[in-house]
VEXDREN-2710 file (C-alpha; in Angstrom, 1 decimal):
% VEXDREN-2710
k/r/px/py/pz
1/UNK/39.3/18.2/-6.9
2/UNK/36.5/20.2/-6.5
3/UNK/37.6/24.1/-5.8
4/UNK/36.5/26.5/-3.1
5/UNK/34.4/28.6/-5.6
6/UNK/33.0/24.8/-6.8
7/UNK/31.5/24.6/-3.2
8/UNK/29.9/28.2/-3.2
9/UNK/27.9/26.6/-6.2
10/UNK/27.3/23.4/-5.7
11/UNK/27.2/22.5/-1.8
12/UNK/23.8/23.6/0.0
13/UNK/23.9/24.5/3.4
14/UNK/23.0/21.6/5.8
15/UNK/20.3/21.2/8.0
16/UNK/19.3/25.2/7.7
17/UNK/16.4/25.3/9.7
18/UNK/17.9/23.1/12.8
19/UNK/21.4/24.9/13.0
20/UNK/20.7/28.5/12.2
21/UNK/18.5/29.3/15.6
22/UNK/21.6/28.0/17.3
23/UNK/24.0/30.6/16.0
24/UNK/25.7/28.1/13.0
25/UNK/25.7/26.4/10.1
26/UNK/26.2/23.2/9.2
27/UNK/27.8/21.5/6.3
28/UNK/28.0/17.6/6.7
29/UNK/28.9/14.2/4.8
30/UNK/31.3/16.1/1.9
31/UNK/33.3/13.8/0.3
32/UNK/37.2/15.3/0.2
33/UNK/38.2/11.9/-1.1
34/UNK/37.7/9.4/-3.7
35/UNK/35.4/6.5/-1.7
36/UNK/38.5/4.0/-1.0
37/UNK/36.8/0.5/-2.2
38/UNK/37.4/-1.7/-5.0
39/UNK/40.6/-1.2/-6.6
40/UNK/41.4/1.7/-4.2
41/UNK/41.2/-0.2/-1.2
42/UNK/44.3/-0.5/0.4
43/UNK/45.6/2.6/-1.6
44/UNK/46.3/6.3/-1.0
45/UNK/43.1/8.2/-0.7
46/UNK/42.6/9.7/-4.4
47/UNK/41.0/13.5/-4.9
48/UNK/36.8/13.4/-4.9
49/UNK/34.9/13.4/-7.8
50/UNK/33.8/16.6/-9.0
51/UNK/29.4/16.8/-9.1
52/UNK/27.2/18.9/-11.0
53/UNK/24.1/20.6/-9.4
54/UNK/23.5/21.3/-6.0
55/UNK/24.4/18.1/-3.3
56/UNK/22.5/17.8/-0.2
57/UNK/25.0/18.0/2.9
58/UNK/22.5/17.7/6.1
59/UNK/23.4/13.9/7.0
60/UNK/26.7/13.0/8.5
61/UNK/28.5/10.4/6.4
62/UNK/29.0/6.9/6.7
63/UNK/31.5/5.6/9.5
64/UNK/34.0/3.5/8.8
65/UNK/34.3/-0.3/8.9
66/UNK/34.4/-1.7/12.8
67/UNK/33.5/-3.7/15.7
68/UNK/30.9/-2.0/17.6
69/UNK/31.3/-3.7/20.4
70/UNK/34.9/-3.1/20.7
71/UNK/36.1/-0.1/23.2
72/UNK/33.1/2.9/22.7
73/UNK/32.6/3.1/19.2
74/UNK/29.5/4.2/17.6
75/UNK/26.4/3.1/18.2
76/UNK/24.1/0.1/16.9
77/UNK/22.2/3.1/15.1
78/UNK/25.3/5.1/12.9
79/UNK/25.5/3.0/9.3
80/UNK/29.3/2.3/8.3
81/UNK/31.0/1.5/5.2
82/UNK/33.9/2.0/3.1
83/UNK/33.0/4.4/1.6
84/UNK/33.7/7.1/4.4
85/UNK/36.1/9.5/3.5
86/UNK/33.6/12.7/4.2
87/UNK/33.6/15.6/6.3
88/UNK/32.0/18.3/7.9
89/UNK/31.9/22.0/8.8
90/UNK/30.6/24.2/11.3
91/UNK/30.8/28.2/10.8
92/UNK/28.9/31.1/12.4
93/UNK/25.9/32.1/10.9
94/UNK/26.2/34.9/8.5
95/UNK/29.6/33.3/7.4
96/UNK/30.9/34.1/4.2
97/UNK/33.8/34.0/2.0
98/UNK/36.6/36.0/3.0
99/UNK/35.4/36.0/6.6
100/UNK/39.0/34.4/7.2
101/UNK/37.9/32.6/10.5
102/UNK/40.4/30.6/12.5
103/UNK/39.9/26.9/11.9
104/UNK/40.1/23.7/14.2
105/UNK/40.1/20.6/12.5
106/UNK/39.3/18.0/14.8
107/UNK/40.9/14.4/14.6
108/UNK/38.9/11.5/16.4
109/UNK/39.8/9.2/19.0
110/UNK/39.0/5.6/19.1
111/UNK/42.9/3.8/19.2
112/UNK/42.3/3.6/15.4
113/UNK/39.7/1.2/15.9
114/UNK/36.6/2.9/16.3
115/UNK/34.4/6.0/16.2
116/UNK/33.5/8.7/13.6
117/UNK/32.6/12.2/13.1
118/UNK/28.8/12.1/14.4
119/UNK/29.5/10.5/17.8
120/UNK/28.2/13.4/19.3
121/UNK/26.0/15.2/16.0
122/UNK/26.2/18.5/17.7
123/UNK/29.8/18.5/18.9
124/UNK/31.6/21.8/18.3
125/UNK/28.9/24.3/17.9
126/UNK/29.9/25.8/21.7
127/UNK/33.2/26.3/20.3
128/UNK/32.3/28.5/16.9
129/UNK/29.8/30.3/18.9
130/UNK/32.8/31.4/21.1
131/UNK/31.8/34.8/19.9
132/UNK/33.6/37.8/19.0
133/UNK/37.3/37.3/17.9
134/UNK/37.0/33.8/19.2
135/UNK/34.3/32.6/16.5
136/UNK/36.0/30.3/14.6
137/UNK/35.2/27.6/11.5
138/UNK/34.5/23.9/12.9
139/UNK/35.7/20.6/10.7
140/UNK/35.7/17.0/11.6
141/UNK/35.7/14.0/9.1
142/UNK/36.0/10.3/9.1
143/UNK/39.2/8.7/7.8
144/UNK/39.8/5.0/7.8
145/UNK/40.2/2.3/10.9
146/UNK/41.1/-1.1/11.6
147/UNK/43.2/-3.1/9.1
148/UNK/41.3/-0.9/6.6
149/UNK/44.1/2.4/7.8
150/UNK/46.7/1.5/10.2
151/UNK/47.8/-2.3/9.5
152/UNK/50.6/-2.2/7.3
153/UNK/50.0/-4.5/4.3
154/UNK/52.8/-2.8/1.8
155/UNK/54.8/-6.1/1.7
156/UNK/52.3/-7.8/0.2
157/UNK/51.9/-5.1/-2.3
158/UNK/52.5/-6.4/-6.2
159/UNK/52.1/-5.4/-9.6
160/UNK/48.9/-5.9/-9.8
161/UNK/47.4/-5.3/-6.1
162/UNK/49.7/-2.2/-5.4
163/UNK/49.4/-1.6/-1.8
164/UNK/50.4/1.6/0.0
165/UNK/51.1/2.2/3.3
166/UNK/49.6/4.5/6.4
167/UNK/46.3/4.5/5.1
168/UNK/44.9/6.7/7.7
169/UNK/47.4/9.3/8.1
170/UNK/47.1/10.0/4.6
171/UNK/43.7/10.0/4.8
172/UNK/43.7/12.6/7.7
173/UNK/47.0/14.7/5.4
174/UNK/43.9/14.4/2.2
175/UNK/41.7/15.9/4.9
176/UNK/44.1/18.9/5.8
177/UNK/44.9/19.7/1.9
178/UNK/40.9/19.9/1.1
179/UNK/40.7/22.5/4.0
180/UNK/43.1/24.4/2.8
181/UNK/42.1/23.8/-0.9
182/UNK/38.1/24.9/0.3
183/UNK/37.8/26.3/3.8
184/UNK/37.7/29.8/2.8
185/UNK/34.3/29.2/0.8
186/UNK/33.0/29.0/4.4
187/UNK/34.4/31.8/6.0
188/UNK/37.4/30.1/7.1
189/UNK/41.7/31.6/7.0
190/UNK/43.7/28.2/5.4
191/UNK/46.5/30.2/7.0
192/UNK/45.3/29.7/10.7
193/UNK/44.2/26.0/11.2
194/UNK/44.6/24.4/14.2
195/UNK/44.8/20.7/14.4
196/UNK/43.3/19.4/17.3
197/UNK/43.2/15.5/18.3
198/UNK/42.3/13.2/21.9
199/UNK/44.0/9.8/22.2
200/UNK/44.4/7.9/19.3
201/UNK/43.5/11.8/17.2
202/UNK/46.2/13.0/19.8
203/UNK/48.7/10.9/18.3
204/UNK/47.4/11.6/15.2
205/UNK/48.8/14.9/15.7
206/UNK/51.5/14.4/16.9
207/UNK/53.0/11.9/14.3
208/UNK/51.4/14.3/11.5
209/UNK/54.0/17.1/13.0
210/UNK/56.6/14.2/11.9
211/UNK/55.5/13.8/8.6
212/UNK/56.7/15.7/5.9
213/UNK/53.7/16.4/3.6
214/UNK/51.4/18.1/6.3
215/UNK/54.2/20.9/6.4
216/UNK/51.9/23.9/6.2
217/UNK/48.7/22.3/6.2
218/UNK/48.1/23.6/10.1
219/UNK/49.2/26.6/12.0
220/UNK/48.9/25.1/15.7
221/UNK/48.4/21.6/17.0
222/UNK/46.6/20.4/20.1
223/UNK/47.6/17.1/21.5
224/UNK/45.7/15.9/24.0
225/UNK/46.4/12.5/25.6
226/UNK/48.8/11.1/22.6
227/UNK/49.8/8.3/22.9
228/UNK/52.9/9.5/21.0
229/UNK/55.1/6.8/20.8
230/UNK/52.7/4.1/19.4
231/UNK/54.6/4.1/16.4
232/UNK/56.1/1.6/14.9
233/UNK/59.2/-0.1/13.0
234/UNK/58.4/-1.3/9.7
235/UNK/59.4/-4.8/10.6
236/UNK/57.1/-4.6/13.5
237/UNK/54.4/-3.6/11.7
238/UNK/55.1/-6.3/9.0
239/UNK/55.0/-8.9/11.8
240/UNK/51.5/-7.7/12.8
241/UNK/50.7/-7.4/9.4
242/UNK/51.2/-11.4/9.2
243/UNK/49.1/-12.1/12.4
244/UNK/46.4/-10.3/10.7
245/UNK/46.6/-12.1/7.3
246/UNK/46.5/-15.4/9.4
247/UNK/43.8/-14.7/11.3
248/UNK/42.0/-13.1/8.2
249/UNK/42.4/-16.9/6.4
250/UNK/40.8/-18.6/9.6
251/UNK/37.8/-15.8/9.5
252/UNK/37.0/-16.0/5.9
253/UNK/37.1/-20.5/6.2
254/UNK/34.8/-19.8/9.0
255/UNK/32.4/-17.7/6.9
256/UNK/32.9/-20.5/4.3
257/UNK/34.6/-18.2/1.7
258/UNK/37.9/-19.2/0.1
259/UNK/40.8/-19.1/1.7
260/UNK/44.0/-18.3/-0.1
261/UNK/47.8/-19.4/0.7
262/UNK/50.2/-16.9/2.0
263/UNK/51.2/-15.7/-1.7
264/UNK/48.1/-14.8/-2.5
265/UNK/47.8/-12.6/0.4
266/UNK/46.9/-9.4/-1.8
267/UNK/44.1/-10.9/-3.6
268/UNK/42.4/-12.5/-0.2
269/UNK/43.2/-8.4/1.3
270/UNK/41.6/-7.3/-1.8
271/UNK/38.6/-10.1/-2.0
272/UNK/37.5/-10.3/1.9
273/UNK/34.4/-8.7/2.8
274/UNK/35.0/-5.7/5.0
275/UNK/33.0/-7.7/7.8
276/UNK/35.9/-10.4/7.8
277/UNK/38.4/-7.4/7.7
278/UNK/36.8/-5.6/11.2
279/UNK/36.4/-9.5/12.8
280/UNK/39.8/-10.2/11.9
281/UNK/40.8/-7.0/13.2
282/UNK/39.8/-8.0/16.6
283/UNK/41.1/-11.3/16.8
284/UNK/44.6/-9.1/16.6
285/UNK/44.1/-6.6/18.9
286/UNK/42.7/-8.3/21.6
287/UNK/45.8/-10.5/21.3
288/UNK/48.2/-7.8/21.3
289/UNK/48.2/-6.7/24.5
290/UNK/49.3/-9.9/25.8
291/UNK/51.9/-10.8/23.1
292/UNK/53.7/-7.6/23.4
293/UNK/52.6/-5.8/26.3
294/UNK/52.7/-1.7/25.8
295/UNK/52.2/-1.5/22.2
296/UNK/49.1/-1.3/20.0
297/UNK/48.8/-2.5/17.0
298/UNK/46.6/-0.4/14.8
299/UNK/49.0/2.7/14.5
300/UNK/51.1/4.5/12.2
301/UNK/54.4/2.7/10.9
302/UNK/57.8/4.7/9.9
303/UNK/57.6/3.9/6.3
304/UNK/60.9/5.9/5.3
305/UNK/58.5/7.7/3.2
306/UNK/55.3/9.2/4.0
307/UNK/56.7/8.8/7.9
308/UNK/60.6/8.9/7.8
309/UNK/61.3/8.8/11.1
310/UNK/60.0/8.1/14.7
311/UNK/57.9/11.3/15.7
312/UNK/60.1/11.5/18.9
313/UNK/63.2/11.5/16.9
314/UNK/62.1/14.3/15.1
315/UNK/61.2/16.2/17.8
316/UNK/64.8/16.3/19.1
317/UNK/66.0/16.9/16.5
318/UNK/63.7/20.2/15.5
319/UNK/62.6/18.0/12.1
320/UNK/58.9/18.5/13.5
321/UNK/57.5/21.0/12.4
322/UNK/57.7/24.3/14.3
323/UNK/54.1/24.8/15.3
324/UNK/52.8/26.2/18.7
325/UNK/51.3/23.0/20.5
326/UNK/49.3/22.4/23.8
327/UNK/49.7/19.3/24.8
328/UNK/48.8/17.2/28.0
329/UNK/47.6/14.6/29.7
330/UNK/44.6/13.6/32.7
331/UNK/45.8/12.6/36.2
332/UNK/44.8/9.1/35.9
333/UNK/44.8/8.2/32.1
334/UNK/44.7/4.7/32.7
335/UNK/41.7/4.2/35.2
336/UNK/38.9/3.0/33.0
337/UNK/41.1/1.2/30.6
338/UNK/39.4/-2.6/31.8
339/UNK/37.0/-5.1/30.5
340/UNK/36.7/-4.5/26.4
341/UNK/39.1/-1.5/27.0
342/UNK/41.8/-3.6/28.2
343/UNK/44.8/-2.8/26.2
344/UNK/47.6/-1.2/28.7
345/UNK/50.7/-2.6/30.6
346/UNK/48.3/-2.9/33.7
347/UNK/48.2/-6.6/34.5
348/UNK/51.1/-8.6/36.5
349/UNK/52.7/-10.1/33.3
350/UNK/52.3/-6.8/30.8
351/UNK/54.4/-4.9/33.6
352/UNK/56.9/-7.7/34.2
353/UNK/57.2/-8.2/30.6
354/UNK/58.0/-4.3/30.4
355/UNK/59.9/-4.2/33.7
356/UNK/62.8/-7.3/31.9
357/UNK/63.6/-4.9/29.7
358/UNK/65.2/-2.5/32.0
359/UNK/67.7/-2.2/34.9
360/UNK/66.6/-3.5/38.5
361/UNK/68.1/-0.2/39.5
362/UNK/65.4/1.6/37.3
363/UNK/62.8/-0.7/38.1
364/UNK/63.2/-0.2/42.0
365/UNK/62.8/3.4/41.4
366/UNK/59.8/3.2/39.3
367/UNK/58.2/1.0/41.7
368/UNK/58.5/3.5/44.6
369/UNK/56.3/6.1/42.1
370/UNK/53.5/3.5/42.2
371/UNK/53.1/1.8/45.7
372/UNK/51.6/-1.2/45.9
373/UNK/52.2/-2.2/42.2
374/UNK/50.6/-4.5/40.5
375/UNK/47.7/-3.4/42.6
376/UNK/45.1/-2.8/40.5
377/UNK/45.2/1.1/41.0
378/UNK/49.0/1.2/41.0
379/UNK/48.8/-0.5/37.7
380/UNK/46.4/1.4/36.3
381/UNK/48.7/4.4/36.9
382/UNK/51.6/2.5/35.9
383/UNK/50.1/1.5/32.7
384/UNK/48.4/5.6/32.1
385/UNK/51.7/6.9/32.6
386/UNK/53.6/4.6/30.2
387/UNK/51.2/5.2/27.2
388/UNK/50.2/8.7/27.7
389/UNK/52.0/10.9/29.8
390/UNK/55.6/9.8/29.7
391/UNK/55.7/10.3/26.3
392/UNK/53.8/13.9/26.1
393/UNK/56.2/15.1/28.6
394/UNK/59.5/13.8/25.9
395/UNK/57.2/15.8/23.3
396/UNK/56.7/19.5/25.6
397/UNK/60.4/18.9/26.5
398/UNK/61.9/18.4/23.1
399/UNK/59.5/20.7/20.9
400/UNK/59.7/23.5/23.1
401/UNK/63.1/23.8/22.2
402/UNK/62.2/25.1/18.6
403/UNK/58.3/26.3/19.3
404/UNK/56.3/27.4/21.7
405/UNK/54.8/24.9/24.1
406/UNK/52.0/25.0/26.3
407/UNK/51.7/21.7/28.9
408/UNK/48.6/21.4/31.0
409/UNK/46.8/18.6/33.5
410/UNK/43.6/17.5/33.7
411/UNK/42.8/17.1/37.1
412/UNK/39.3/18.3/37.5
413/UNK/36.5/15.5/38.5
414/UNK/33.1/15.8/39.8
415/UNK/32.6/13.8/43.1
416/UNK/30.9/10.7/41.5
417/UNK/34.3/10.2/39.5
418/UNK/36.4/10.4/42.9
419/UNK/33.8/7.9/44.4
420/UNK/33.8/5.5/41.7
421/UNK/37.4/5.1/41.8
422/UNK/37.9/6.9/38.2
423/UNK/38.8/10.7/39.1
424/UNK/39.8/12.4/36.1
425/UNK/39.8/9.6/33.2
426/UNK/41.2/9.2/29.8
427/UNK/38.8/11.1/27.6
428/UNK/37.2/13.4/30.7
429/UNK/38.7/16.6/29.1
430/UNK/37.0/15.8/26.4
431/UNK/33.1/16.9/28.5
432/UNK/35.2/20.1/29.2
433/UNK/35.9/20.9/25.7
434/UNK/33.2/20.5/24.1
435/UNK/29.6/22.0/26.0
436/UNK/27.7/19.7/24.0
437/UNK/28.5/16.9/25.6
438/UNK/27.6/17.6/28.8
439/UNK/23.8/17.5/27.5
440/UNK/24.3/13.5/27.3
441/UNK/23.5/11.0/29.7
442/UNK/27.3/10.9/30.9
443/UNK/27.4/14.5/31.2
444/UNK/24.3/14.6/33.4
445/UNK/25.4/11.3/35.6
446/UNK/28.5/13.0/36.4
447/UNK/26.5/15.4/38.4
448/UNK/24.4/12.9/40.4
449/UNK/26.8/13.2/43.8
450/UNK/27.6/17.4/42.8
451/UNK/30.2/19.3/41.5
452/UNK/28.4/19.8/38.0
453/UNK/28.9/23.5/38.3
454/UNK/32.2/23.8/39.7
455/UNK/33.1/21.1/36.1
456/UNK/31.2/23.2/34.4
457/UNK/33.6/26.7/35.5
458/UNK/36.4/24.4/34.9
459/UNK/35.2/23.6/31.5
460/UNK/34.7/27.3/30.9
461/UNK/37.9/27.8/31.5
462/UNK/39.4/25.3/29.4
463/UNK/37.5/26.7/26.5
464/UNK/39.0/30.4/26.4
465/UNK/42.0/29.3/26.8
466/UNK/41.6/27.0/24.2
467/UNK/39.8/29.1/21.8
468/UNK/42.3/32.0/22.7
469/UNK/45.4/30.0/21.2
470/UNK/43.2/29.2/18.2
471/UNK/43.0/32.7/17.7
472/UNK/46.5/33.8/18.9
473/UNK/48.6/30.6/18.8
474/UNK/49.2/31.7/22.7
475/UNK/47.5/31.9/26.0
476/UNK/48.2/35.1/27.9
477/UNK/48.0/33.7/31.7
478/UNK/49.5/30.6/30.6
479/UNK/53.4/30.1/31.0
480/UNK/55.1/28.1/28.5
481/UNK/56.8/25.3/29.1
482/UNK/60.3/24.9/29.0
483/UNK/62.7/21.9/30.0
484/UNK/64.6/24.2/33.0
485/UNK/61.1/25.3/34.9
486/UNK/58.3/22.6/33.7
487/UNK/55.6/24.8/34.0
488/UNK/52.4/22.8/34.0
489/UNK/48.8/24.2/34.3
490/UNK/47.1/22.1/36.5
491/UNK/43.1/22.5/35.9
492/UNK/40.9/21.4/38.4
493/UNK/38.5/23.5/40.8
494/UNK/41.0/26.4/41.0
495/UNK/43.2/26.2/37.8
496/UNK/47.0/26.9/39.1
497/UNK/50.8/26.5/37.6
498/UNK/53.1/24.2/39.1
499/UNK/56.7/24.1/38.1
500/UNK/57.7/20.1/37.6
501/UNK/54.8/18.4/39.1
502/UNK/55.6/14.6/39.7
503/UNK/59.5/15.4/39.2
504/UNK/60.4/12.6/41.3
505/UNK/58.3/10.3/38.9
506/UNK/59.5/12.0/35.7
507/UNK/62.8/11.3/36.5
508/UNK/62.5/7.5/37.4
509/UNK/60.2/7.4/33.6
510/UNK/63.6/8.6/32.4
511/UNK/65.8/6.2/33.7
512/UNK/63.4/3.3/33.3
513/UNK/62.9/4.4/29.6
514/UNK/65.8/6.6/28.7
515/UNK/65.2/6.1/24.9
516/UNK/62.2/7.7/25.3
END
């Protein structure tokens, strides 16, 4: 694998003359892994091949393999291929070796279907310009999606078409190990990385605290709306797995390519284009919310190996490991999860489907937290709650048992959000955290009815705080939380700490899902 003293040679800096009159410096498209096609495909990400010379790194790599029109993925303009496994870093200008910068490594959302590293090209640069002792080292990359990284084909693994499993978390454990192989040719401390995720990244995190090889690849963890229990049994996964190969053999006779029987499963995973691959992937996972309602089916699998055990297990059981983590959830997760988002428990038979798997007892309760369910926006609480902030709370309660924990809420919405019926969404932290996007069409429409400034302060906020536990692995006006007080930051107009807020719906989450 190429070494940190490699880069200082042989990487240039990116785009010099575009980054450096904005305070950074860019590095972009670096391969950390072996491009994942051919015979690799399907296999644990293998080290990059060394170069000679100086390589250009001003372009953002390739994305990876999937349906643009499914959720918000990248645009009609971004090119995508296999070959994706790059990534990128940001530092201050004037960085230099030894500089020993904290680092945040950022893990993209998408529900392991979509997105990429250059969504937003810019994205970051607020946060390494925090200045002072907040300046820090920036990295994102692209790891694998789809079928292509989080179905689980390893049954079908043989001989000759060895096939491994969790694709994409090893990718993303490949991408941890190359920072802390290279980062310190940038000006970056492989001793103070902070891994930082949103939804599908969030549970990223979460599940890489779980798995055994990223022990000491990351310092602190960030966990923002993780969905933390999307992970599956191996058998589960298999059964998916099936789905996929069947509707892989229909997509494939449809493109009038040859279809293979059931035993040859491998060579038609191996053969398929990676078109047929993303088409078949959508077939699934538009099904999948229907078939079994809560679950999603592009997500890590408990293996036995590379993940031993379900993340939440090993939380209570102090087998994560013992990182400081802020973690948290919006106040209404689930509001914008309809039309090609539609993938929660938030129709009439998803919640009754959940709902016959518990106590009527329980199920009274629960349905005295959301009046009016299935109403559309009592089910789209109903549904928010179950995937993302249930679970987070089981995290904060369990790891702050063994590590510090910081637990927040994202309440904060400008008025057109509160008008359109949306408040604080699933992602809106996200135009908090990172300046840049507020520059964007979404960013500027959120100020159309006011309260761009007041976000704006908010998002201020959220950015020292951040940035300070980057730095410190703490947050000075921030309590912890711990299971006896709950103390929650609640950010919204006026940031404040509330002990327990909701208590009366945690507690019916606990009886309606006490395995949780």
């Amino acid at each position: 694998m190429t070494t940190a003293a490699d880069l200082i040679r042989t990487t240039t800096l990116g785009d010099v003359r575009g980054v450096a009159e904005r305070g950074i410096l860019a590095w972009r498209g670096m391969p950390f892994a072996a491009p994942p096609v051919g015979a690799r495909r399907f296999r644990a990400p293998q080290p990059a091949t060394p170069w000679h010379g100086v390589r250009r790194s001003v372009h953002f790599g390739t994305a990876a393999p999937q349906d643009r029109g499914q959720f918000v993925g990248i645009d009609a303009t971004t090119p995508q291929n296999e070959d994706c496994l790059t990534i990128n870093v940001i530092a201050p200008v004037g960085s230099r070796a030894g500089d020993a910068h904290p680092v945040v490594v950022y893990v993209h959302g998408g529900a392991y279907a979509v997105g990429s590293s250059r969504e937003y090209p810019t994205q970051g640069e607020s946060l390494v310009r925090g200045g002072g002792s907040g300046a820090i080292v920036y990295v994102s990359f692209n790891y694998r999606l789809g079928a292509l990284g989080h179905l689980d084909f390893s049954a079908w693994s043989t001989p000759e078409r060895p096939i491994d499993s969790n694709l994409g978390l090893r990718d993303q454990v490949q991408a941890l190990e190359w920072v802390r192989d290279n980062i310190g040719a940038f000006g970056g401390d492989p001793a103070r990385v902070t891994l930082l995720g949103e939804s599908s990244g969030g549970n990223a995190v979460t599940t890489l605290m779980a798995v055994p090889r990223a022990s000491g690849l990351f310092a602190r963890a960030i966990a923002q709306s993780s969905p933390t229990n999307a992970v599956y049994p191996a058998d589960v996964a298999q059964r998916w797995a099936r789905e996929f190969l069947e509707d892989l053999s229909h997509v494939v006779a449809d493109d009038d390519l040859e279809s293979t029987s059931d035993e040859d499963a491998a060579d038609l995973l191996f053969a398929a284009p990676a078109a047929a691959l993303v088409r078949a992937t959508a077939r699934l996972s538009l099904r999948t919310p229907d078939e079994q309602p809560g679950a999603i089916c592009l997500a890590p699998v408990i293996d036995g190996d590379f993940l031993p055990e379900r993340p939440l297990d090993a939380f209570k059981a102090g087998r994560a490991h013992p990182v400081p983590l802020i973690i948290g959830t919006n106040d209404r997760e689930g509001s914008v999860f309809t039309g090609r988002r539609d993938i929660l428990a938030t129709t009439p038979p998803r919640i009754r489907a959940i709902f016959a798997k518990t106590r009527k007892k329980s199920r009274k309760a629960i349905k005295r937290q959301y009046p009016g369910l299935p109403a559309k926006r009592a089910a789209a609480d109903f549904g928010g709650d179950w995937a993302f902030w249930f679970p987070s709370i089981k995290v904060a309660e369990r790891h702050s048992v063994f590590a510090p924990v910081y637990f927040y809420r994202f309440d904060m919405a400008p008025r057109v959000l509160r008008v359109a019926g949306v408040d604080a969404f699933h992602g809106l932290e996200l135009w908090a955290l990172f300046e840049e996007r507020m520059r964007g069409p979404i960013g500027l429409g959120m100020g159309v009815l006011g309260g761009r400034s007041a976000f704006r302060r908010t998002a201020a906020r959220v950015r020292r705080r951040w940035l300070e536990f980057v730095v410190t692995g703490a947050v000075a006006d921030w309590p912890r939380y711990e299971r006896g007080s709950r103390r929650t930051l609640i950010i919204d107009v006026r940031d404040r700490v509330d002990a327990d807020p909701r208590r009366e719906r945690r507690k019916a989450w606990q009886d309606f899902v006490p395995h949780l």
